[in-house]
BABADREN-985939 format. One record per atom (N, C-alpha, C): residue number from 1; residue in three letters; chain; atom name; z negated, x, y. Coordinates in steps of 0.2 Angstrom, whole numbers, always signed. Example, Ala and Ser with C-alpha at 12.3 -4.5 7.8 and 13.67 -1.06 7.14 Angstrom:
BEGIN
@zamar 1 gutor Ala lolo A drenba N w -39 u +66 v -28
@zamar 1 gutor Ala lolo A drenba CA w -39 u +62 v -22
@zamar 1 gutor Ala lolo A drenba C w -39 u +66 v -16
@zamar 2 gutor Ser lolo A drenba N w -35 u +64 v -11
@zamar 2 gutor Ser lolo A drenba CA w -36 u +68 v -5
@zamar 2 gutor Ser lolo A drenba C w -39 u +64 v +0
END
This chain:
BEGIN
@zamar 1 gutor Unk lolo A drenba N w -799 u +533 v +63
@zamar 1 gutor Unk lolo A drenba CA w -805 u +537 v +63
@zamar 1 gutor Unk lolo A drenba C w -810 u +534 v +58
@zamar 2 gutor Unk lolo A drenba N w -813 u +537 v +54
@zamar 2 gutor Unk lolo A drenba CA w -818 u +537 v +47
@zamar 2 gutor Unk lolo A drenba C w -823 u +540 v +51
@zamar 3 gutor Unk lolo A drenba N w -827 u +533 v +50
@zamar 3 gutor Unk lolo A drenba CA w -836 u +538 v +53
@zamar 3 gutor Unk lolo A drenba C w -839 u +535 v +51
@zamar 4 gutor Unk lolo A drenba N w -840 u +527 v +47
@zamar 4 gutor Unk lolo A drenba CA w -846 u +525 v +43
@zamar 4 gutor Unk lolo A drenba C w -841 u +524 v +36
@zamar 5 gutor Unk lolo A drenba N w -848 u +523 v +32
@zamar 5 gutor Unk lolo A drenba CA w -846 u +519 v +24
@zamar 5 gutor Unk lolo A drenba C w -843 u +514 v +24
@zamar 6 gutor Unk lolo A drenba N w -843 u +508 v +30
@zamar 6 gutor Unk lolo A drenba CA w -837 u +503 v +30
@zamar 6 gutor Unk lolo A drenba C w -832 u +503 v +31
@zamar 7 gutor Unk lolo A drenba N w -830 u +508 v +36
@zamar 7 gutor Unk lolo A drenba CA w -823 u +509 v +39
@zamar 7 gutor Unk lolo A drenba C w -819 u +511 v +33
@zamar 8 gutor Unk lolo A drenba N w -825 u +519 v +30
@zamar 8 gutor Unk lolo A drenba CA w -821 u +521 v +22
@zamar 8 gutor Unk lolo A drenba C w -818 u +516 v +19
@zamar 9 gutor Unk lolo A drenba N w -824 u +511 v +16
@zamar 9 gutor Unk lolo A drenba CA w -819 u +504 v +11
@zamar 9 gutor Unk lolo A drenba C w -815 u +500 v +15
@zamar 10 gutor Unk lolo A drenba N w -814 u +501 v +21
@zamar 10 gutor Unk lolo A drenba CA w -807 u +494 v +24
@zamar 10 gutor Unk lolo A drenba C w -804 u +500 v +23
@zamar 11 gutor Unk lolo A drenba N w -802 u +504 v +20
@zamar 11 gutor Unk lolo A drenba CA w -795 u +512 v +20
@zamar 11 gutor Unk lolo A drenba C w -788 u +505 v +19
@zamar 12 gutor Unk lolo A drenba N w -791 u +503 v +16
@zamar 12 gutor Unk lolo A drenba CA w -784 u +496 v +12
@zamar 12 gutor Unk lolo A drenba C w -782 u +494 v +19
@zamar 13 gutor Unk lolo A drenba N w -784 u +492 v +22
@zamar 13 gutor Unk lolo A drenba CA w -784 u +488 v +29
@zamar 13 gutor Unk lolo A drenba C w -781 u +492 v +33
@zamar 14 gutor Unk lolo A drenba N w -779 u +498 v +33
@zamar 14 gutor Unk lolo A drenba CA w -775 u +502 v +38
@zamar 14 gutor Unk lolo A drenba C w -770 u +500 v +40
@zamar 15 gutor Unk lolo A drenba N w -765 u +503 v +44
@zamar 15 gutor Unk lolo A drenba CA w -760 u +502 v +44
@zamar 15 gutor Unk lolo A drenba C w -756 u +506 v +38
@zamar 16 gutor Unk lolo A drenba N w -750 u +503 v +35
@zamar 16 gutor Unk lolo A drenba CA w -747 u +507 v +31
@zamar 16 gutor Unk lolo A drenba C w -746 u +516 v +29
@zamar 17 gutor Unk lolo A drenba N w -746 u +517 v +36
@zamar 17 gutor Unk lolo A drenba CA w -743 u +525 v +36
@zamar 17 gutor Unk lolo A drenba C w -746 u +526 v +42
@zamar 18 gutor Unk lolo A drenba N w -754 u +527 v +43
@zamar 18 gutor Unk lolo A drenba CA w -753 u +531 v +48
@zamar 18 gutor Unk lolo A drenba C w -752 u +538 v +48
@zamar 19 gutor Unk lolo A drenba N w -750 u +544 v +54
@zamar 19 gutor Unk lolo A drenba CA w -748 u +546 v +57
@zamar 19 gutor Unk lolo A drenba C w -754 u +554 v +53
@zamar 20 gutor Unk lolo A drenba N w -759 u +552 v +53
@zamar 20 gutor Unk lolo A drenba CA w -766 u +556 v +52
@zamar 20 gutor Unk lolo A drenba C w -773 u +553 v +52
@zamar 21 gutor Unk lolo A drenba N w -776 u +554 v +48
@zamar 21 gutor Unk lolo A drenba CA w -783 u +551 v +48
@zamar 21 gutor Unk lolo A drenba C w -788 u +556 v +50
@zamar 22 gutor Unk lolo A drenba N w -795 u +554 v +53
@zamar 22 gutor Unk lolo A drenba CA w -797 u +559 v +57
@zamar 22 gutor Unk lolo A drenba C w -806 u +557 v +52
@zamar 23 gutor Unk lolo A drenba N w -808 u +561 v +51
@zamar 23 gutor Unk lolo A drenba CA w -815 u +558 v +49
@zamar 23 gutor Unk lolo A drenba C w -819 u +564 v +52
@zamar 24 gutor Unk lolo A drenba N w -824 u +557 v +55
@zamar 24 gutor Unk lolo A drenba CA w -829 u +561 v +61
@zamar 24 gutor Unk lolo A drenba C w -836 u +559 v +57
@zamar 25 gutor Unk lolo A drenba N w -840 u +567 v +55
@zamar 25 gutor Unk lolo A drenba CA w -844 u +569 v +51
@zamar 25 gutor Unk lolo A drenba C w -849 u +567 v +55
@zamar 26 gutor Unk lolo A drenba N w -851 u +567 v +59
@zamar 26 gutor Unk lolo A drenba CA w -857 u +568 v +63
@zamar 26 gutor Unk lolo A drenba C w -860 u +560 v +62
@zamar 27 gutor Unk lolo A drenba N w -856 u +554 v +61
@zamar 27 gutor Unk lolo A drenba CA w -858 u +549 v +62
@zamar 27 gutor Unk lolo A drenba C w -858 u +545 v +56
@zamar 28 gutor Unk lolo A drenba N w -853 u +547 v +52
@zamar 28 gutor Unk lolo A drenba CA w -853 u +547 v +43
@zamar 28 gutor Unk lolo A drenba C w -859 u +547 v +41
@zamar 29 gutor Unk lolo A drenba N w -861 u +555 v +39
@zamar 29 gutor Unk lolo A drenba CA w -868 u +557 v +38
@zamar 29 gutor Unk lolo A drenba C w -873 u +553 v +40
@zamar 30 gutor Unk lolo A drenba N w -875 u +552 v +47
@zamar 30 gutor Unk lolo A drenba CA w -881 u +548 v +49
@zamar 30 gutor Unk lolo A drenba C w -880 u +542 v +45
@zamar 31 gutor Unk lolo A drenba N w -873 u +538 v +46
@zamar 31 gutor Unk lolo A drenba CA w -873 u +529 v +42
@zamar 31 gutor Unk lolo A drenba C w -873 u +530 v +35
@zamar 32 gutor Unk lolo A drenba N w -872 u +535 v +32
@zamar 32 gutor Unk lolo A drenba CA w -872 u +535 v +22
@zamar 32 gutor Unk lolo A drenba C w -879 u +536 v +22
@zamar 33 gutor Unk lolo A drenba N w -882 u +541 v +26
@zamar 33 gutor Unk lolo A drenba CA w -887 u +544 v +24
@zamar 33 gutor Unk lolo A drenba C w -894 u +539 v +28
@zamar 34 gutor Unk lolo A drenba N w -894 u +537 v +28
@zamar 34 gutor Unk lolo A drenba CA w -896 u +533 v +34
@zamar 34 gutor Unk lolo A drenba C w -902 u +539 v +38
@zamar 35 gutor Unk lolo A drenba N w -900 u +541 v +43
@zamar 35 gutor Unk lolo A drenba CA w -903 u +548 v +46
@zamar 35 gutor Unk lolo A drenba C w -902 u +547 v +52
@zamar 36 gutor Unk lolo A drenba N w -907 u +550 v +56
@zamar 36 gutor Unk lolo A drenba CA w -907 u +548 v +63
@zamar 36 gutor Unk lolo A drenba C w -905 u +553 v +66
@zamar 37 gutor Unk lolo A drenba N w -899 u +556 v +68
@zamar 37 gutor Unk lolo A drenba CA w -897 u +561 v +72
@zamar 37 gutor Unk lolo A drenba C w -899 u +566 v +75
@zamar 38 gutor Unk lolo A drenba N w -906 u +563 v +80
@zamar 38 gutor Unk lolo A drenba CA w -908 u +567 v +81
@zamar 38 gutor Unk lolo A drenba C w -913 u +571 v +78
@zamar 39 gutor Unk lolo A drenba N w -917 u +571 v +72
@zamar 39 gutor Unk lolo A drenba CA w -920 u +573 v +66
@zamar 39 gutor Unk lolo A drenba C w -918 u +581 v +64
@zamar 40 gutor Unk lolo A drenba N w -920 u +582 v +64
@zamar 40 gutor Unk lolo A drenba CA w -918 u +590 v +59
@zamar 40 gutor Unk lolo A drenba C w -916 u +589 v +53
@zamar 41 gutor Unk lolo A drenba N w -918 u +584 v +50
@zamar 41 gutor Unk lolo A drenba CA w -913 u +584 v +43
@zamar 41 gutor Unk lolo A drenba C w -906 u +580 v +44
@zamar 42 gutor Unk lolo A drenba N w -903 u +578 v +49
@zamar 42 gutor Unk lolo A drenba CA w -898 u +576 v +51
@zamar 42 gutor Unk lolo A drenba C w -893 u +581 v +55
@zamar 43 gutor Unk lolo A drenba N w -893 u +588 v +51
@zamar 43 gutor Unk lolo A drenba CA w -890 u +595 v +52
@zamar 43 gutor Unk lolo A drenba C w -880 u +591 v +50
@zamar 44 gutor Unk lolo A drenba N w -876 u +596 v +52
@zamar 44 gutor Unk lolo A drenba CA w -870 u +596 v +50
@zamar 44 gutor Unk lolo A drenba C w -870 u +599 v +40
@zamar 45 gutor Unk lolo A drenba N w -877 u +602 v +41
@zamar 45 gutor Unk lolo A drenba CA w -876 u +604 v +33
@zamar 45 gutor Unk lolo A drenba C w -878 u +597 v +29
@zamar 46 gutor Unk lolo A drenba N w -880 u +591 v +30
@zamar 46 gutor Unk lolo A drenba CA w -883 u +588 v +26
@zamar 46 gutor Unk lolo A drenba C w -873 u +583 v +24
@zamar 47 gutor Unk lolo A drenba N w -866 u +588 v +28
@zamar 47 gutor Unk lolo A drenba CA w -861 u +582 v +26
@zamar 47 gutor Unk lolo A drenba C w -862 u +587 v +18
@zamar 48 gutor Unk lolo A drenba N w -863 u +592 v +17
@zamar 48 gutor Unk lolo A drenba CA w -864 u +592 v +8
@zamar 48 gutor Unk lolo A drenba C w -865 u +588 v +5
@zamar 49 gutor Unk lolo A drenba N w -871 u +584 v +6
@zamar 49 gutor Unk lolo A drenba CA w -872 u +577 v +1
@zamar 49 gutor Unk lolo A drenba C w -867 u +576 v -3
@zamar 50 gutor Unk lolo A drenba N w -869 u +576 v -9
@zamar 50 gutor Unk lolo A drenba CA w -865 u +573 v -13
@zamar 50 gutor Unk lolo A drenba C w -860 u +567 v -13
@zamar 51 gutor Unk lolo A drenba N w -864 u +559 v -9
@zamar 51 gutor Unk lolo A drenba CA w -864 u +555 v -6
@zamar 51 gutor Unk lolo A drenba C w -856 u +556 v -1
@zamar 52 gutor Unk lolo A drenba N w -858 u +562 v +2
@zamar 52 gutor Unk lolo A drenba CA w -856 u +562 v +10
@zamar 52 gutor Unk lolo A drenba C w -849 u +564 v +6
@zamar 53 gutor Unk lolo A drenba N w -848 u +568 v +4
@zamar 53 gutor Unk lolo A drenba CA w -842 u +574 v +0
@zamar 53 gutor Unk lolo A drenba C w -839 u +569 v -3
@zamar 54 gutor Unk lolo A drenba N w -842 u +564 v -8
@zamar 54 gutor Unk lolo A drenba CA w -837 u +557 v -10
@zamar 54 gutor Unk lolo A drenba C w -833 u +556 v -8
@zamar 55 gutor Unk lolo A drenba N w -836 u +553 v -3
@zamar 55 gutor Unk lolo A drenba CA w -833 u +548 v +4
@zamar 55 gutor Unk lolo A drenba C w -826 u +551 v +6
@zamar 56 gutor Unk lolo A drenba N w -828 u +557 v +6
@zamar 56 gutor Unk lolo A drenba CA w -823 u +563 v +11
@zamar 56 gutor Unk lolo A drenba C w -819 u +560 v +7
@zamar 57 gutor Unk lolo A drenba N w -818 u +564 v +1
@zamar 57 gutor Unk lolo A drenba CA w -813 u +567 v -6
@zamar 57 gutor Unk lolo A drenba C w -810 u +560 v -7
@zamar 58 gutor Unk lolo A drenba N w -813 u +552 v -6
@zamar 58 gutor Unk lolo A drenba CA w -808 u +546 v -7
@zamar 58 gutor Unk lolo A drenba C w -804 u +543 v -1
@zamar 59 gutor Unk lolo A drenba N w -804 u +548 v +6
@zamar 59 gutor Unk lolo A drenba CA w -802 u +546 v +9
@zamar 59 gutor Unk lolo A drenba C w -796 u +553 v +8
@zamar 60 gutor Unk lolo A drenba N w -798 u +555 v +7
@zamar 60 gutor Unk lolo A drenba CA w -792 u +561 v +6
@zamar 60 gutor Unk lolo A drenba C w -788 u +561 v +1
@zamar 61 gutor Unk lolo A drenba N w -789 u +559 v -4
@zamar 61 gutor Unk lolo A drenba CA w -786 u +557 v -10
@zamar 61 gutor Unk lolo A drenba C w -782 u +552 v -7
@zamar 62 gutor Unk lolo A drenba N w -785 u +545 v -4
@zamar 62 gutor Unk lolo A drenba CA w -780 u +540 v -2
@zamar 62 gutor Unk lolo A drenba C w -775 u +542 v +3
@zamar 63 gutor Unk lolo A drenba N w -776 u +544 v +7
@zamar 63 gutor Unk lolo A drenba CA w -772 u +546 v +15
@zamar 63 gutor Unk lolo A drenba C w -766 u +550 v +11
@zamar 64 gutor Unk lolo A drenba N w -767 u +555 v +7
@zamar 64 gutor Unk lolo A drenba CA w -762 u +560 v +3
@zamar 64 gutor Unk lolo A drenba C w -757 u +554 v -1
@zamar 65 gutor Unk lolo A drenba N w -760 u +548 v -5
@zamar 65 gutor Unk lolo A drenba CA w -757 u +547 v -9
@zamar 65 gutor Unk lolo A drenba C w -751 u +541 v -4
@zamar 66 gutor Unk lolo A drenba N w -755 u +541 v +3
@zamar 66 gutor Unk lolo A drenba CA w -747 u +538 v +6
@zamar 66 gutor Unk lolo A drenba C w -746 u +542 v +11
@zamar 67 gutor Unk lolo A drenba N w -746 u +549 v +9
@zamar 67 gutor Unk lolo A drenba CA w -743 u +554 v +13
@zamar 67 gutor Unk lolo A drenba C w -746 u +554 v +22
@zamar 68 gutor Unk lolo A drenba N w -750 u +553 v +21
@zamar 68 gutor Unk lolo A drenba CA w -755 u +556 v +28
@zamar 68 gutor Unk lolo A drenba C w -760 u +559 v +28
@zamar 69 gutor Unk lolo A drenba N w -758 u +564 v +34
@zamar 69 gutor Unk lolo A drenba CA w -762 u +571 v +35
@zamar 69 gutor Unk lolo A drenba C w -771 u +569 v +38
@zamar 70 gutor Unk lolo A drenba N w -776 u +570 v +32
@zamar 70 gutor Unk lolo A drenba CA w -784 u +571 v +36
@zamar 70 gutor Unk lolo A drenba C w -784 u +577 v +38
@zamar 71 gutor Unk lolo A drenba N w -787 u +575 v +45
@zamar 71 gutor Unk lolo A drenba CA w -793 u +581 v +50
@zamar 71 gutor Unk lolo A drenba C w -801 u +578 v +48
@zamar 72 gutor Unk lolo A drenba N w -805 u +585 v +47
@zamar 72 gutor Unk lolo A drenba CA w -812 u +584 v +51
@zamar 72 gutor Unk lolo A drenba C w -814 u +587 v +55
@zamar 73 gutor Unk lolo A drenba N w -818 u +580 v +58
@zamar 73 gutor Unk lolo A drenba CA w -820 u +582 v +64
@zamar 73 gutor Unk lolo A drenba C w -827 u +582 v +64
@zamar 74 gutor Unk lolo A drenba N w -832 u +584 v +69
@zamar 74 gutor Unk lolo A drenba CA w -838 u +584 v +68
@zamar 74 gutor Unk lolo A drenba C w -843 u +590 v +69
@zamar 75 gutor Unk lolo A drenba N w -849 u +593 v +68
@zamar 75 gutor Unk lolo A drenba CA w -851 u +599 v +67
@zamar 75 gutor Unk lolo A drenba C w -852 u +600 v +59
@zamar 76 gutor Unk lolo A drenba N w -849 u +597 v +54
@zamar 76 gutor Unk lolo A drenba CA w -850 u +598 v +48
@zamar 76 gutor Unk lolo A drenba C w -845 u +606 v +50
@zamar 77 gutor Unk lolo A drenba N w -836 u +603 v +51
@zamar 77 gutor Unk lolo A drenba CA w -833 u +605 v +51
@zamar 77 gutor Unk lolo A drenba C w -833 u +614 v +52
@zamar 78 gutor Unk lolo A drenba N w -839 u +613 v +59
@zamar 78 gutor Unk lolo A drenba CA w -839 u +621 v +61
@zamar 78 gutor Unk lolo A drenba C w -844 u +622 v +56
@zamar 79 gutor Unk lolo A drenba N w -848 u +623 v +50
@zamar 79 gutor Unk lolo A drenba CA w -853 u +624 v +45
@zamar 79 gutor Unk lolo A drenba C w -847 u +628 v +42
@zamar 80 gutor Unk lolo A drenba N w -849 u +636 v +41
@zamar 80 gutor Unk lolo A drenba CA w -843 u +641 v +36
@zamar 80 gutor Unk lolo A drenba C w -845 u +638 v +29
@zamar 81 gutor Unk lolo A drenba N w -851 u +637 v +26
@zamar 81 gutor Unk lolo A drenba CA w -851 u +635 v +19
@zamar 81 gutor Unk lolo A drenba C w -848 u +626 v +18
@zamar 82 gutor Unk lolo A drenba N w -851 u +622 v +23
@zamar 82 gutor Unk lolo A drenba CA w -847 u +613 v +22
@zamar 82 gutor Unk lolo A drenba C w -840 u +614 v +23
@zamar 83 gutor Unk lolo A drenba N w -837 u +617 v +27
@zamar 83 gutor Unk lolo A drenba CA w -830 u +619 v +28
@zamar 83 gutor Unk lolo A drenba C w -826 u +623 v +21
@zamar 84 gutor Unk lolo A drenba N w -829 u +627 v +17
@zamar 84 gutor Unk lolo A drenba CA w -825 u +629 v +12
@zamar 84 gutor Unk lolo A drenba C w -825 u +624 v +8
@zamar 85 gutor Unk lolo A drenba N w -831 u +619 v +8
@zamar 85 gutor Unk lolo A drenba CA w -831 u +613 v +4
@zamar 85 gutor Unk lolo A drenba C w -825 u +608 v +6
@zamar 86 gutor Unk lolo A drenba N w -826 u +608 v +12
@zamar 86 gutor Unk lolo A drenba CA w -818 u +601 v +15
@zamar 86 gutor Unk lolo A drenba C w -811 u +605 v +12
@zamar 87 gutor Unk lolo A drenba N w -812 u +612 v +13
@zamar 87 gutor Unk lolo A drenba CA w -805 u +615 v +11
@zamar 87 gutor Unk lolo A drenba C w -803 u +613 v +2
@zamar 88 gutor Unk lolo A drenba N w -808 u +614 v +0
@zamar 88 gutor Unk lolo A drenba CA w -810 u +612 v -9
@zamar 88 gutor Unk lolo A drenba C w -807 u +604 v -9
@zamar 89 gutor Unk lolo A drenba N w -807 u +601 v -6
@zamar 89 gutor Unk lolo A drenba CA w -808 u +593 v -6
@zamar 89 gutor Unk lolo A drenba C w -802 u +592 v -3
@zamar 90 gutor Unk lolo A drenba N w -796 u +597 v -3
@zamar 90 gutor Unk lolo A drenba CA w -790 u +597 v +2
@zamar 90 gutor Unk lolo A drenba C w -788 u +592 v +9
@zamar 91 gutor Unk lolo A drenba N w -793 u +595 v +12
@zamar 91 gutor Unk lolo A drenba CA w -795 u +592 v +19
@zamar 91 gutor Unk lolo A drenba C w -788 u +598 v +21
@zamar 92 gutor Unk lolo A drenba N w -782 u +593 v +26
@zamar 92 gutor Unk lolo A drenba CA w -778 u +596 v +29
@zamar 92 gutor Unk lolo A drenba C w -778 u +601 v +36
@zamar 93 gutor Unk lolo A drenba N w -785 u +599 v +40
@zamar 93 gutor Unk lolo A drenba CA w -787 u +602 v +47
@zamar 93 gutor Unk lolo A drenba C w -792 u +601 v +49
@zamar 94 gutor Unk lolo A drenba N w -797 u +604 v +50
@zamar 94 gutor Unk lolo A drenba CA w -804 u +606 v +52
@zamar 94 gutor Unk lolo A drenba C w -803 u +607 v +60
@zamar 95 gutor Unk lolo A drenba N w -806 u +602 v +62
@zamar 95 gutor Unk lolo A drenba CA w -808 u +604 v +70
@zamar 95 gutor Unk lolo A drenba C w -815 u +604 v +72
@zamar 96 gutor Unk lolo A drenba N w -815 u +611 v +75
@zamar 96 gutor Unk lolo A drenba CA w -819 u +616 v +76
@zamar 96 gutor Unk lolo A drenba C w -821 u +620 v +82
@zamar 97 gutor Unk lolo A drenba N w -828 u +619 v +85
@zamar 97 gutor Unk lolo A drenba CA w -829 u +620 v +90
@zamar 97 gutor Unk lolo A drenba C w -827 u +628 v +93
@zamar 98 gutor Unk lolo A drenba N w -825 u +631 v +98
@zamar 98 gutor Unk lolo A drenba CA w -824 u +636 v +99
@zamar 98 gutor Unk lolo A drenba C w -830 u +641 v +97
@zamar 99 gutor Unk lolo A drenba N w -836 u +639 v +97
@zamar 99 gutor Unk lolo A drenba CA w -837 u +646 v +98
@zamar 99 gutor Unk lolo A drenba C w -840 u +647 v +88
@zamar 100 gutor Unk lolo A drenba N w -837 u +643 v +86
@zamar 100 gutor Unk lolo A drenba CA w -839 u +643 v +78
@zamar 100 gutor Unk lolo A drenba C w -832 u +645 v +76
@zamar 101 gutor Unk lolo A drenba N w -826 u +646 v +77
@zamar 101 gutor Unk lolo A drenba CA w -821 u +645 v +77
@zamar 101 gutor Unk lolo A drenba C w -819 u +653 v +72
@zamar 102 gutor Unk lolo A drenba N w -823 u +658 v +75
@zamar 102 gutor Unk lolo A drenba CA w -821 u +663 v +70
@zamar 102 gutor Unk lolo A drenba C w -825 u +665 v +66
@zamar 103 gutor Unk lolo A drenba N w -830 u +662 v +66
@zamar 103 gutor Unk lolo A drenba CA w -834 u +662 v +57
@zamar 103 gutor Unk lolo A drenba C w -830 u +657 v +53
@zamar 104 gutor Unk lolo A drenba N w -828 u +652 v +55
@zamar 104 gutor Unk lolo A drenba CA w -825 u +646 v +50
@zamar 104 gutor Unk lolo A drenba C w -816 u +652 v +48
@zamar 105 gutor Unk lolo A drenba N w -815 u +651 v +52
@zamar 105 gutor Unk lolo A drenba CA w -808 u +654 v +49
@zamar 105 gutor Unk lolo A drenba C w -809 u +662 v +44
@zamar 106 gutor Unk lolo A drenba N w -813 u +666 v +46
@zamar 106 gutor Unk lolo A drenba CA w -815 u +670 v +41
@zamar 106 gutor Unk lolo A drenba C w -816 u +667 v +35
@zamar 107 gutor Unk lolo A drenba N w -821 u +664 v +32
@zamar 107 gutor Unk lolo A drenba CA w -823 u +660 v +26
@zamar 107 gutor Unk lolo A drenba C w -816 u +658 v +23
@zamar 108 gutor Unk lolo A drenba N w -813 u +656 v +29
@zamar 108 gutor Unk lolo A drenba CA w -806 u +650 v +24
@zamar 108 gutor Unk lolo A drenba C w -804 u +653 v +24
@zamar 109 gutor Unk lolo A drenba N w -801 u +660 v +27
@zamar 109 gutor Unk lolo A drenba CA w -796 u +664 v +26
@zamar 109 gutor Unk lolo A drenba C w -796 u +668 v +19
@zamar 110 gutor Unk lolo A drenba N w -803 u +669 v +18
@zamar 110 gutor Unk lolo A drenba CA w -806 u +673 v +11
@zamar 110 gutor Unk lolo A drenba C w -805 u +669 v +7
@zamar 111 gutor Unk lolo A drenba N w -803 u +663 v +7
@zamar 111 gutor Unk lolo A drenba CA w -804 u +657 v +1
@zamar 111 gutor Unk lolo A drenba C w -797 u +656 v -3
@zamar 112 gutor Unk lolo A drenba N w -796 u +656 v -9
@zamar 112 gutor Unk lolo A drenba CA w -792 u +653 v -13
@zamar 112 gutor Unk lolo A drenba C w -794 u +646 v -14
@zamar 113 gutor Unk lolo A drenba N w -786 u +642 v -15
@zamar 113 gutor Unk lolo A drenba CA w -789 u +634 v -18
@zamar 113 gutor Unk lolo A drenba C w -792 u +634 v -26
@zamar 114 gutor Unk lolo A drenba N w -790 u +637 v -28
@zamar 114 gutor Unk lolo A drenba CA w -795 u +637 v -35
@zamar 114 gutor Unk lolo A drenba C w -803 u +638 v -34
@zamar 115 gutor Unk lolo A drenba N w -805 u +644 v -30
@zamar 115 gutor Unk lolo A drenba CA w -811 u +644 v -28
@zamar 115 gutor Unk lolo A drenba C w -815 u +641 v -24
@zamar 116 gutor Unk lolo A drenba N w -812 u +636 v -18
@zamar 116 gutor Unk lolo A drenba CA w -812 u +632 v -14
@zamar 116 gutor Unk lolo A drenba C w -813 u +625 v -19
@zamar 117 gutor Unk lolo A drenba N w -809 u +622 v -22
@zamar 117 gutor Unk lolo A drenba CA w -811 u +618 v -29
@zamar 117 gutor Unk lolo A drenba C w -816 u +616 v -33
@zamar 118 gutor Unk lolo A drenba N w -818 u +622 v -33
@zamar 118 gutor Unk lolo A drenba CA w -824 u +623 v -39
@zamar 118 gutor Unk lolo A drenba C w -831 u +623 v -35
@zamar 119 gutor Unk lolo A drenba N w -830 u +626 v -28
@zamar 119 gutor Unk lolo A drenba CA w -837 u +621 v -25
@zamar 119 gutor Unk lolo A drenba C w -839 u +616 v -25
END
């Protein structure tokens, strides 16, 4: 599980091959950004950050380059616009609250990975 900026940089320190890697936004966010959760500016929109979206995309890139599958988890995840952004950053599983579950799938569904990319 990926939820702070330090966990990110121990990635080397994992075990060889895990199985899937799971990054939980909720708490990424609050420790990159230093944000107090309970804050209005501590939205699941704020996993956009550019900051935040890095972090994603190096974990993603690494996990893929030894062949293990990332999920996100989090209230980014159920966000139909930060969601087509994790699909862009080939985020392999979005987990997603039920009752957000059919807007997020809508959005991804309409989404090509070229379009998804370029966000």
């Amino acid at each position: 599980m990926i939820e702070t900026p330090q966990r990110q940089r121990a990635r080397p320190r994992l075990p060889p091959s895990p199985i899937f890697l799971s990054i939980g936004t909720n708490d990424l966010v609050q420790y990159t950004l230093g944000l107090d959760r309970e804050q209005p500016a501590a939205s699941a929109a704020t996993a956009a950050d550019p900051i935040v979206l890095q972090l994603i995309a190096q974990v993603v890139a690494a996990a893929h380059a030894a062949g293990t599958t990332v999920e996100v988890c989090g209230e980014a995840a159920g966000e139909a616009e930060v969601a087509a952004l994790l699909v862009g950053l080939d985020v392999d599983e979005l987990s997603v609250a039920p009752a957000r579950l059919d807007e997020v799938r809508e959005v991804v569904r309409l989404l090509s990975m070229p379009d998804a990319a370029d966000r």
